[in-house]
C-alpha positions in Angstrom: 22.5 -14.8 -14.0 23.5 -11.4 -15.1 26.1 -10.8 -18.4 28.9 -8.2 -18.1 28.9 -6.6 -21.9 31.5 -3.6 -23.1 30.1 -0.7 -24.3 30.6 0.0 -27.9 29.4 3.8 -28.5 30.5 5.5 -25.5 33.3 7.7 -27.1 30.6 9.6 -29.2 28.6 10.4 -26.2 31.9 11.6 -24.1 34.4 13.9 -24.5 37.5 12.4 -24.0 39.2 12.6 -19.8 42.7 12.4 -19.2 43.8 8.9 -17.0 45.3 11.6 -14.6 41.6 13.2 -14.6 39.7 10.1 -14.2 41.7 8.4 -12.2 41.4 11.8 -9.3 38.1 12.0 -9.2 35.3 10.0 -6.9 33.1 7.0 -8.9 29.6 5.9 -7.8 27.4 3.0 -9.6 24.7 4.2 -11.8 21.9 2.8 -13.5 21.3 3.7 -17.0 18.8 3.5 -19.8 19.4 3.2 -23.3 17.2 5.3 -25.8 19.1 3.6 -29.2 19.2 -0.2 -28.8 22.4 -0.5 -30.8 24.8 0.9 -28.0 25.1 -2.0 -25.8 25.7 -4.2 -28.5 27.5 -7.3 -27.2 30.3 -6.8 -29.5 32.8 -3.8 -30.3 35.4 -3.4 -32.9 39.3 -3.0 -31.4 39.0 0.5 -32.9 36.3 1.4 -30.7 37.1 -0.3 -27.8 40.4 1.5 -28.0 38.8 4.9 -28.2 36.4 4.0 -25.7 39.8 3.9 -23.2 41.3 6.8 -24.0 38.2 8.6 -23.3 37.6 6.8 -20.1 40.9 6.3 -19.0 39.9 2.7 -18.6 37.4 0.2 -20.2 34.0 0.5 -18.5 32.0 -2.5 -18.0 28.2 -2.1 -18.2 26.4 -5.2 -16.3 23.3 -6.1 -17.9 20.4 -5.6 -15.4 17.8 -6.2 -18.0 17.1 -6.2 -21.4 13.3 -6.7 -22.3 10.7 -5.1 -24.8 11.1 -2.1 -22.6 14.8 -1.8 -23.9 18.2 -2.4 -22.0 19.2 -1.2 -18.5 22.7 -1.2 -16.9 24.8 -0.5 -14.3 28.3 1.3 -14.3 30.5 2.8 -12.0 31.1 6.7 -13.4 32.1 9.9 -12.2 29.9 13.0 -11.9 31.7 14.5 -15.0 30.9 11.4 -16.7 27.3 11.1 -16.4 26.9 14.7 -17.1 28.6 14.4 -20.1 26.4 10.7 -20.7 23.4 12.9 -19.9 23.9 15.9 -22.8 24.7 12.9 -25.0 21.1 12.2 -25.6 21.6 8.4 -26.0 19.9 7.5 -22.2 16.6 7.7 -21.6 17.5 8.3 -18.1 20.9 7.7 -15.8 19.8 7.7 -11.9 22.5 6.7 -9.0 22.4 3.3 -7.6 21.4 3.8 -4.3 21.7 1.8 -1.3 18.5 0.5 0.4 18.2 -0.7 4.3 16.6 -2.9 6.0 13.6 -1.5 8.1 13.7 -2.9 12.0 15.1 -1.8 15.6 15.4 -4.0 18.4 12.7 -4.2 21.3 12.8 -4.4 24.7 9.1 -5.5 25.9 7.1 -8.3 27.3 6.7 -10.8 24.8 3.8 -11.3 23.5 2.3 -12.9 20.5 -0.9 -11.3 19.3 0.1 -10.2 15.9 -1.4 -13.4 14.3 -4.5 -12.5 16.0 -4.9 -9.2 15.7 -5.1 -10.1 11.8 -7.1 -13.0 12.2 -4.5 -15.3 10.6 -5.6 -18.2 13.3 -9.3 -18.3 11.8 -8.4 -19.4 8.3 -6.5 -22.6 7.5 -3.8 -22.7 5.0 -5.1 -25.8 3.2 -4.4 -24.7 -0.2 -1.5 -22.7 0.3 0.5 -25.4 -1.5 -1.1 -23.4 -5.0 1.2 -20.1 -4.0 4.6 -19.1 -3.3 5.6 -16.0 -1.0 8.8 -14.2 -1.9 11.0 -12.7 1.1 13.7 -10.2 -0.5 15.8 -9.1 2.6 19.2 -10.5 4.0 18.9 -14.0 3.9 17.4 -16.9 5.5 18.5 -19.6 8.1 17.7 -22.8 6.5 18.1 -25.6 9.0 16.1 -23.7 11.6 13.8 -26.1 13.5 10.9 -23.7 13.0 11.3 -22.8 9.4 10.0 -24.7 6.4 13.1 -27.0 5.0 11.8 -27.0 1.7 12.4 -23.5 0.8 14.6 -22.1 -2.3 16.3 -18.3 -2.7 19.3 -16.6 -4.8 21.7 -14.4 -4.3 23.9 -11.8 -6.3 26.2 -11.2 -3.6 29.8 -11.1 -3.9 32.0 -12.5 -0.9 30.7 -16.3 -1.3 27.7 -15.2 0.8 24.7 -17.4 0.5 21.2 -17.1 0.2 20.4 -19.9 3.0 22.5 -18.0 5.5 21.9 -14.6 7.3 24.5 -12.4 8.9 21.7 -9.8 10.8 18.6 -12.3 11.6 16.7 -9.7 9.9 15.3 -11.9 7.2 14.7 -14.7 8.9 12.7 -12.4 11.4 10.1 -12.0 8.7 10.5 -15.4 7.3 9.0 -16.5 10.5 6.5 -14.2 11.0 4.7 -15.7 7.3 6.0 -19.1 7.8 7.2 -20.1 11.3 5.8 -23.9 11.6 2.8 -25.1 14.2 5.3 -27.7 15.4 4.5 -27.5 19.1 7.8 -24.9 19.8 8.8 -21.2 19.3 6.7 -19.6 17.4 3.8 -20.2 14.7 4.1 -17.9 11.4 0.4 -16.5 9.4 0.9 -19.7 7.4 2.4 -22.2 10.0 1.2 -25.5 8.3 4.4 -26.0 5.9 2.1 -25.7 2.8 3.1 -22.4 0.8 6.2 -22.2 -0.7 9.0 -19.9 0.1 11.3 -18.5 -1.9 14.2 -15.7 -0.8 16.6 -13.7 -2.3 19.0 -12.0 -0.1 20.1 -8.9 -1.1 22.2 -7.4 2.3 25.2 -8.2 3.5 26.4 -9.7 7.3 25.9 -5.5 7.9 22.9 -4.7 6.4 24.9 -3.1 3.6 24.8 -3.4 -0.3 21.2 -3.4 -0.8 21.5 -1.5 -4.0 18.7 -0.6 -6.1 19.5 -2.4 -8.9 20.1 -5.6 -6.6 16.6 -5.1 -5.6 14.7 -4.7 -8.5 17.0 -7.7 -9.7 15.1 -9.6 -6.6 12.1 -8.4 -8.0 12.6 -10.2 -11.5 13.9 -13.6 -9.8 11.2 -13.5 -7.6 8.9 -13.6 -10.3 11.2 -16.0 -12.4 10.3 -18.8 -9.3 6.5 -18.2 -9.3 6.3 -16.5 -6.3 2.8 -14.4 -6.2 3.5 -12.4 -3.2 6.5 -10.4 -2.6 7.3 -9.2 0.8 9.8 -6.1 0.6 11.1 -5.1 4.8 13.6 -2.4 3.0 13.9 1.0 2.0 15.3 4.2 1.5 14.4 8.0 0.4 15.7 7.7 -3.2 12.9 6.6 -5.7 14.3 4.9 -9.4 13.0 4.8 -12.5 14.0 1.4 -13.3 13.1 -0.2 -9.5 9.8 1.6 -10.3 9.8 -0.4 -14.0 10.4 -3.6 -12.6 7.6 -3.9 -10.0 5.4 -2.5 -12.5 6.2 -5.4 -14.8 5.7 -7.8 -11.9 2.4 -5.9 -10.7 1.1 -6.3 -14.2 2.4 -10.4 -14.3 -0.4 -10.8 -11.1 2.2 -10.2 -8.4 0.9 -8.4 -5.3 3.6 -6.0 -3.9 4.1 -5.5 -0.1 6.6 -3.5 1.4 7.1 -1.2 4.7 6.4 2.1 4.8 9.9 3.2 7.0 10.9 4.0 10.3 12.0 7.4 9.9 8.9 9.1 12.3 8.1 11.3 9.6 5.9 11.8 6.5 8.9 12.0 3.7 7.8 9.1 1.4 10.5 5.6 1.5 11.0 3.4 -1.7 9.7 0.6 -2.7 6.2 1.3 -0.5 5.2 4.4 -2.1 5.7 3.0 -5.5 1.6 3.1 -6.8 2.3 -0.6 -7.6 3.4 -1.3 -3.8 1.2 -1.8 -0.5 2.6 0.4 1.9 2.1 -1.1 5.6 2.1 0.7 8.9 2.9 -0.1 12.0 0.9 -0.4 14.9 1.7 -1.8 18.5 -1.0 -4.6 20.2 -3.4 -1.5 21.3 -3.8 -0.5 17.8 -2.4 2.5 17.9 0.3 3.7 15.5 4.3 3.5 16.3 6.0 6.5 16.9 9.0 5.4 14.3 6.3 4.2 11.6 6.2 6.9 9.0 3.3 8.5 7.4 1.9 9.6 4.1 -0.9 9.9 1.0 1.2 6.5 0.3 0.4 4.4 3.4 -1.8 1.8 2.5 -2.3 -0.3 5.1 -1.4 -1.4 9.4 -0.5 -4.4 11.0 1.4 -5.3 14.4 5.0 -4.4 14.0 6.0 -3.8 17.6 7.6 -6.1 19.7 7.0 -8.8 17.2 8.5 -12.3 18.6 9.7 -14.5 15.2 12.2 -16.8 14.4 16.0 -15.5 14.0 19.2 -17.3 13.3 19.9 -20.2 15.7 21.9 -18.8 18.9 21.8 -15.7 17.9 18.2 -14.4 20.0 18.5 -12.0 22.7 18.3 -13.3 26.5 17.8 -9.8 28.7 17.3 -9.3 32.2 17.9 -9.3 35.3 17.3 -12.3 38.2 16.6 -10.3 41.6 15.2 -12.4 44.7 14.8 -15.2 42.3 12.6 -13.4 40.0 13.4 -13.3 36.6 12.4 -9.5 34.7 12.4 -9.4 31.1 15.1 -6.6 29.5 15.9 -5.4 26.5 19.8 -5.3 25.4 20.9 -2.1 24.5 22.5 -1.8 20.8 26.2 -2.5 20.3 26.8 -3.8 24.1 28.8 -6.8 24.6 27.6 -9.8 25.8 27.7 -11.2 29.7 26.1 -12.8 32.3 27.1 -11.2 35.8 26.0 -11.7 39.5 27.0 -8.3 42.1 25.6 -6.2 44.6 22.9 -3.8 43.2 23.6 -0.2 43.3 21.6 2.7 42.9 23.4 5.5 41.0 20.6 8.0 40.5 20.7 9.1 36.8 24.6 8.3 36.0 25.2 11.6 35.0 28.7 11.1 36.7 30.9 8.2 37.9 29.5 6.0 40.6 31.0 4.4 43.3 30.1 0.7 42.0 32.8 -1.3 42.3 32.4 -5.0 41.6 28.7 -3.7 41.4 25.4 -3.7 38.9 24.5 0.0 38.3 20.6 1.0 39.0 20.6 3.7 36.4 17.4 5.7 35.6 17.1 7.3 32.0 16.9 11.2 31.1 19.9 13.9 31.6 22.8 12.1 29.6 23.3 9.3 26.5 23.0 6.1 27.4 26.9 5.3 26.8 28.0 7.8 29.1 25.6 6.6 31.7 27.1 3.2 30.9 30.6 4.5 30.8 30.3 6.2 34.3 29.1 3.2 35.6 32.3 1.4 34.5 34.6 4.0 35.5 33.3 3.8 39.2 34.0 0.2 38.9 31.2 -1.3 37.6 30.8 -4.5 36.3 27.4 -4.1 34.5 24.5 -1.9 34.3 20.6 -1.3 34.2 19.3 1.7 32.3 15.5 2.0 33.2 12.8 4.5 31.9 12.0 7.9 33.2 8.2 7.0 31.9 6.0 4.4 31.5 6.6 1.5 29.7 9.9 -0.1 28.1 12.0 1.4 25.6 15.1 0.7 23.7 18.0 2.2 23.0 21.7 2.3 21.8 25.3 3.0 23.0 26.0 4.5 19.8 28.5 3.0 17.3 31.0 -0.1 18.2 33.8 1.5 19.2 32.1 2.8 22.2 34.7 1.8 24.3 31.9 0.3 27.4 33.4 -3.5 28.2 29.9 -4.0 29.9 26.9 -5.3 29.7 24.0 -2.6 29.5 20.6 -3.9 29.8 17.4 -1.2 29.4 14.1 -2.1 31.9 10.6 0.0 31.9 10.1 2.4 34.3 7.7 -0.3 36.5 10.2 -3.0 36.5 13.2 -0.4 37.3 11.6 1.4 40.0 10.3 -1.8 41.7 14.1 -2.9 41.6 15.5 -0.5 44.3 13.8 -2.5 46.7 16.5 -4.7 45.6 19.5 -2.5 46.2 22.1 -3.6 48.5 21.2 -7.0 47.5 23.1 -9.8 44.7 21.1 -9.5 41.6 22.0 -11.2 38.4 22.1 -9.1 35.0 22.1 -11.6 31.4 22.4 -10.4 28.2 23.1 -13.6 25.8 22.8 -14.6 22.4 21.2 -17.6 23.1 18.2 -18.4 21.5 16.6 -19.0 18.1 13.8 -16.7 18.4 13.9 -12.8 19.0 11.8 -9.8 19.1 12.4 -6.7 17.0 10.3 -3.5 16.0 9.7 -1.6 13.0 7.5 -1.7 9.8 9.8 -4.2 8.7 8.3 -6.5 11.1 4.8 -5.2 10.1 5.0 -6.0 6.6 5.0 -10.1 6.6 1.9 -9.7 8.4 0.2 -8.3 5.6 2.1 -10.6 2.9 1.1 -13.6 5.3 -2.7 -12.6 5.1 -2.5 -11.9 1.8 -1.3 -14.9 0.7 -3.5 -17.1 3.0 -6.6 -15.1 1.7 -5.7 -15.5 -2.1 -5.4 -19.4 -1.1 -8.7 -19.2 -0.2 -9.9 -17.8 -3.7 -7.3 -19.0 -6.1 -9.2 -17.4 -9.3 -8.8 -14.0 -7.5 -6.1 -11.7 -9.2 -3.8 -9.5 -7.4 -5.7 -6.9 -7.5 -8.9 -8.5 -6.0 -6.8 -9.4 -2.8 -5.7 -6.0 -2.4 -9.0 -4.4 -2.9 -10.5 -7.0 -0.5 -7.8 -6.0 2.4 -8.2 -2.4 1.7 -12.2 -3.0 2.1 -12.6 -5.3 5.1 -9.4 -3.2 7.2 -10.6 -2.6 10.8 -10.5 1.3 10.3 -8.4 3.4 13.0 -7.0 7.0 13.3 -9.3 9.8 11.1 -12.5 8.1 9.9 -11.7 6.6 6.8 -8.5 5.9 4.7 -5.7 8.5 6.6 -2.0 9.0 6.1 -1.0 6.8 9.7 -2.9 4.0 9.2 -4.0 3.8 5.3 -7.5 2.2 5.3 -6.5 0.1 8.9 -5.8 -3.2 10.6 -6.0 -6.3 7.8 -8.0 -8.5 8.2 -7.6 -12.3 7.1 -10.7 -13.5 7.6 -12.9 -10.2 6.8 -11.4 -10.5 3.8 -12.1 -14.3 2.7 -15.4 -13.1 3.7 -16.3 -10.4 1.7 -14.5 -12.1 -1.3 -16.9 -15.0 -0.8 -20.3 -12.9 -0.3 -19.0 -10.3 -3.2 -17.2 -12.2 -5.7 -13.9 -11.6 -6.3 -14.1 -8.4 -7.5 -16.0 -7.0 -4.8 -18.8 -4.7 -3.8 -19.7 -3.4 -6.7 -21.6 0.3 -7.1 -25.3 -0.1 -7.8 -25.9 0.5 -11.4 -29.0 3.1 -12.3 -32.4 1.7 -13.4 -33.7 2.6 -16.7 -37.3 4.5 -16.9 -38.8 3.7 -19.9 -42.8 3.8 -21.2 -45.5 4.0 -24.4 -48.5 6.0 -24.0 -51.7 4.5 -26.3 -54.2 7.5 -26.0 -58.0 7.4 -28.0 -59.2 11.3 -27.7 -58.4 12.7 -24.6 -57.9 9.1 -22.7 -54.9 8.0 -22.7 -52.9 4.7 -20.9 -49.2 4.7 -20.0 -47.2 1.5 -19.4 -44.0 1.8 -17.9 -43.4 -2.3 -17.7 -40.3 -2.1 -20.2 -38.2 -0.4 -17.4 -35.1 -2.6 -16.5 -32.7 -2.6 -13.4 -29.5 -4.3 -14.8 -28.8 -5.2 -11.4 -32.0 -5.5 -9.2 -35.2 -4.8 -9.8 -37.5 -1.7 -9.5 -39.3 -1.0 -7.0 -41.5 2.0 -7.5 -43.0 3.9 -10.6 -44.2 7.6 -10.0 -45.5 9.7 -12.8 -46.2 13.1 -13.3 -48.6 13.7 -16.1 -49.0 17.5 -16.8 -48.5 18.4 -13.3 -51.0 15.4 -12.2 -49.0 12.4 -9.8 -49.8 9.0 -9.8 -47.9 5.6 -9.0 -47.8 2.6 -10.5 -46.5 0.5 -13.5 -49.5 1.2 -16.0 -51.4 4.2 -15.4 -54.5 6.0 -16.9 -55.1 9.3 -17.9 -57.7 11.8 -19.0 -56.8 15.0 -20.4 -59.3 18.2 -20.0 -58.3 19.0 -24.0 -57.1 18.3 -27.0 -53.3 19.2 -27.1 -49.4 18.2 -26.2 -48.7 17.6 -22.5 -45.1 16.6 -20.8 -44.8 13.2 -19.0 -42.4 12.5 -16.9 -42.0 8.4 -15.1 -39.4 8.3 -12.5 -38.6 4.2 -11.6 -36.9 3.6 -8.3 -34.6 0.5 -8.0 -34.1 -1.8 -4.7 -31.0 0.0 -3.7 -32.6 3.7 -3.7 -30.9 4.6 -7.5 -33.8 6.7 -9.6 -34.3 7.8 -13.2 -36.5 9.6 -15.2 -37.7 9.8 -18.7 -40.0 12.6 -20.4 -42.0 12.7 -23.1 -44.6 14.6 -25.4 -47.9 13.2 -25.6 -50.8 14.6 -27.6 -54.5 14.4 -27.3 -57.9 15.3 -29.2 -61.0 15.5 -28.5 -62.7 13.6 -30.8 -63.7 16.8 -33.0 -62.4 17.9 -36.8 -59.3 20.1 -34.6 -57.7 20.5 -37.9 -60.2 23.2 -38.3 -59.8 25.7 -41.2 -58.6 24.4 -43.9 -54.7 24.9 -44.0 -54.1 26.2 -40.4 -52.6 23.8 -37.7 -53.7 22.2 -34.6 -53.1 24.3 -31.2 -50.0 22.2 -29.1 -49.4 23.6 -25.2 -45.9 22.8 -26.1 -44.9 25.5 -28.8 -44.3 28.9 -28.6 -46.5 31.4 -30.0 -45.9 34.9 -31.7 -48.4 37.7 -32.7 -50.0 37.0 -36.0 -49.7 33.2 -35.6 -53.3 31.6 -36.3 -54.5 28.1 -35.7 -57.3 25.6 -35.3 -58.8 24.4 -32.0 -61.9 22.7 -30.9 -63.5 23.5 -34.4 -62.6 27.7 -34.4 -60.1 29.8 -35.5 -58.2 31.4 -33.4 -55.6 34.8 -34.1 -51.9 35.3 -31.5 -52.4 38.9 -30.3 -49.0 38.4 -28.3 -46.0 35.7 -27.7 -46.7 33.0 -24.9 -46.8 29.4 -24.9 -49.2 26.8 -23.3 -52.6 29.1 -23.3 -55.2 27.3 -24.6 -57.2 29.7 -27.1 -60.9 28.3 -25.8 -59.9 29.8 -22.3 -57.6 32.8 -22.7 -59.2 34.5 -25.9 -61.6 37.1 -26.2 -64.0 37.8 -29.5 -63.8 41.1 -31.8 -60.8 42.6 -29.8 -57.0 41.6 -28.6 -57.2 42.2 -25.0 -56.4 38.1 -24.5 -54.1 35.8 -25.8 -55.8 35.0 -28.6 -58.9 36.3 -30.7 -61.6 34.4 -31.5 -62.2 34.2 -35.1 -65.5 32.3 -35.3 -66.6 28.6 -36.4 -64.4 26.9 -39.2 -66.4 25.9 -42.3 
């Protein structure tokens, strides 16, 4: 339940606005965000509450849309003036507009046909344990009483008008209600989880229109979804504006182990919609039953994700499903019902009227109209001045379509059905003959289009899968999906389809061979070894190498430019001296690494030599004048050079070699 609180401080932040001023100038609802706690305190004195009026021209009530460790948020209705003077106050950490979010489906005219469930394997995993989750449905509303829907299911609303959460005005949320949940009861249709075990919870947020989905109702949804335990939210609604505080309040819930679906929009274009391109949010395609993606379904970096969203057949509001088509020679042919046409059921001659692109001598007749060269209401509208009585708008190209006679004041009093081009075409044969055109709102089940109708396919699988592996976390499910998608488009993840088709089973799968959090990268070996050397002879044992996850596989050495293999090697040097070793261990998943060291020999002889001169090392650097001890003589650096042993590269009496032989030490 939300509080409405007066605001206490306001007059310092606002220059004060005549009533005249105010009262003239356009209000919109806002969201804003306190930076000082202390201004939306509950409680204001009559001195400020009277200042407050003057400056407003009226009393502004701020409703409480949260008030957490993350401060308070609120909404108010303001004018432009106002919030820029609200803005150079300082006092917000930031004031957004509330903007108004729509659901995400079109109507559809095709065959019906259910393969969604299969094309995301929902039928090869069984919902036993779904009864451990709840799935959250924030759209406009839900038809409790339906035959095929789960009885037991709760919901809220915030909606003014007496509106309820367990009824719904457009059919659009009990569309995707169905499509998670429809019950295996032997009618309709069966949902991703049809076995009345998960729980269902919805909170309607759209009006009978499809109007007041305000941001601020929305993430309100988000918070009493979580509130009712619900770990999956499904979200069929959108819009171009992203919020700072919508974007707050499915962090919060991401970080409380919700996982976040939501469609990606219907727009046909790759400008990013809100709540799916949120970082927080899946963002689901949509793709029609030949995988391929939906002209309508936009695309981005965002898109996560694809599942079936065209010509999905779900549960709608009782009576309220579309009957179309049109009964020729006793032969019923599926339609689709164009938007905004009225209702009939008619029986006339069938006449052909070319393209309607003017008015057709019909009278008392159906009109046998094919698409392309005008709108569809004026092809409808010729058709009824000619004396029409209904008509048939088929496709200039393969395949169904649907469409819309605009707005509702249209002014066509007949029913306008839409055919594909097969069916159409194959209907002239008919012409001259009675044919009978439907278009009723009949049923209880319906088919619509649209990401909207996508996105319970992935909530559905998500859900079932995380009922498979209860100790999973949100983010383990997601990962899972993202990993075990079917890939399509551009090899790898792409902006049309994200990383593919989901996959239910795949994923239970992969979560069960991987754990629940995955694949995970292979994880270098460590080369490691001693050297235990008497004179020249020396033996390496590389046995205290490790593979933290697997084993190694292979050792290969390189000892002063001499290779070898094996986990203990032996080695004799030529001479006394320091030589590089190198081990390079391979593990059982290809991964390498090596380790060098400095190892130095002797020969057995006194190579300290002269007293107070050093021992010759092949590792260090030499400079003229340098003198040292090897193999019982002295030896005198004629040059600089490194790694030149003085018994082979010196010369005696003169310093034409790298070193001069001095003679025998004493």
């Amino acid at each position: 339940m939300t509080n409405t609180f007066r605001l206490t401080s306001l007059a310092l932040a606002l220059s004060a606005l005549s009533s005249t001023a105010v009262n003239a100038q356009e209000t919109k609802q806002y969201i804003l965000k306190q930076s000082d706690l202390a201004i939306f305190a509950p409680q204001a004195s009559r001195f400020e509450r009277a200042a407050i009026s003057q400056d407003f021209a009226f009393e502004p009530a701020a409703e409480v849309l949260s008030n957490d460790d993350n401060g308070t948020v609120v909404t108010m209705e303001l004018t432009a003036q106002q919030v820029a003077q609200l803005k150079a106050s300082g006092q917000y950490a930031y004031i957004e507009e509330d903007y108004e979010y729509v659901p995400f489906t079109s109507t559809a005219s095709a065959e019906v046909s259910p393969y969604g469930l299969a094309e995301v394997q929902a039928s090869l995993l069984q919902d036993t344990n779904a009864d451990l989750f709840k799935v959250c449905v924030i759209d406009s509303g839900y038809d409790l009483g339906h035959p095929d829907l789960p009885q037991n299911a709760t919901g809220f609303t915030d909606l003014p008008g007496g509106l309820t959460w367990y009824q719904d005005g457009s059919g659009h949320g009990t569309h995707v209600a169905g499509t998670i949940v429809a019950l295996k009861n032997g009618q309709g249709v069966v949902g991703v989880l049809p076995n009345d075990k998960i729980g269902v919870h919805n909170v309607r947020v759209f009006d009978n229109d499809g109007k007041q989905g305000l941001t601020s109702r929305i993430a309100r949804a988000v918070d009493n979804c979580v509130e009712n335990g619900a770990k999956v939210i499904n979200m069929s609604l959108g819009g171009g504006s992203p919020s700072q505080y919508f974007q707050e309040r499915l962090q919060a819930a991401y970080d409380k182990g919700v996982l976040l679906i939501a469609a990606a929009g219907n727009g046909g274009d790759a400008t990013l919609s809100y709540p799916a391109s949120y970082d927080t949010v899946v963002s689901v395609a949509n793709i029609d039953e030949n995988r391929v993606k939906n002209s309508s379904s936009q695309y981005n970096a965002q898109v996560e994700i694809a599942a079936p969203g065209t010509n999905i057949l779900s549960t709608v509001p009782r009576g309220t499903g579309i009957t179309a088509g049109v009964t020729a020679n006793g032969v019923f042919v599926k339609g689709g019902g164009m938007t905004n046409s009225v209702e009939g059921k008619v029986s006339a001659e069938l006449v052909d009227c070319g393209q309607g692109l003017s008015a057709c001598a019909a009278t008392q007749s159906v009109c046998l109209i094919e698409r392309g060269g005008a709108s569809f209401k004026d092809k409808a509208a010729n058709c009824q001045a000619g004396g029409g009585v209904a008509a048939i708008v088929y496709n200039n190209a393969p395949g169904s379509f649907g469409g819309t006679l605009g707005d509702g004041v249209h002014g066509v009093t007949i029913p306008v059905i839409s055919l594909s081009q097969e069916d159409g075409t194959a209907l002239l044969s008919s012409v001259g003959s009675t044919v009978e055109v439907q278009l009723e709102a009949i049923l209880d089940y319906d088919e619509k289009s649209g990401t909207s109708m996508a996105s319970p396919h992935v909530a559905g699988v998500a859900a079932l899968v995380w009922s498979q592996h209860p100790s999973c976390s949100n983010v383990d499910i997601r990962n899972a999906l993202n990993a075990t998608a079917i890939d399509l488009g551009a090899a790898g993840r792409d902006h049309e389809y994200g990383h593919g088709l989901v996959q239910a089973k795949a994923a239970s799968d992969y979560i069960a061979t991987n754990g629940c959090s995955g694949a995970q990268d292979n994880q270098l070996p460590v080369a490691s070894f001693t050297a235990s050397c008497t004179d020249l002879a020396c033996s390496f044992d590389a046995s205290a190498s490790r593979d933290p996850d697997g084993q190694v596989v292979a050792y290969d050495w390189n000892i002063d430019g001499f290779a070898t293999t094996g986990a203990n090697v032996n080695h004799a040097f030529a001479n006394a001296g320091s030589y590089q070793v190198s081990l390079t261990v391979t593990d059982d998943a290809g991964a390498t690494h090596t380790v060098t060291q400095s190892v130095s020999v002797t020969d057995g002889n006194n190579n300290s030599g002269c007293s107070g001169l050093e021992t010759w090392s092949a590792s260090k650097i030499y400079r003229s004048g340098n003198e040292v001890a090897y193999n019982g003589h002295k030896y005198h650096s004629n040059w600089w050079h490194r790694g030149k042993n003085p018994a082979q590269n010196s010369n005696v009496g003169n310093a034409w070699n790298y070193w001069t032989d001095l003679g025998a030490c004493n």
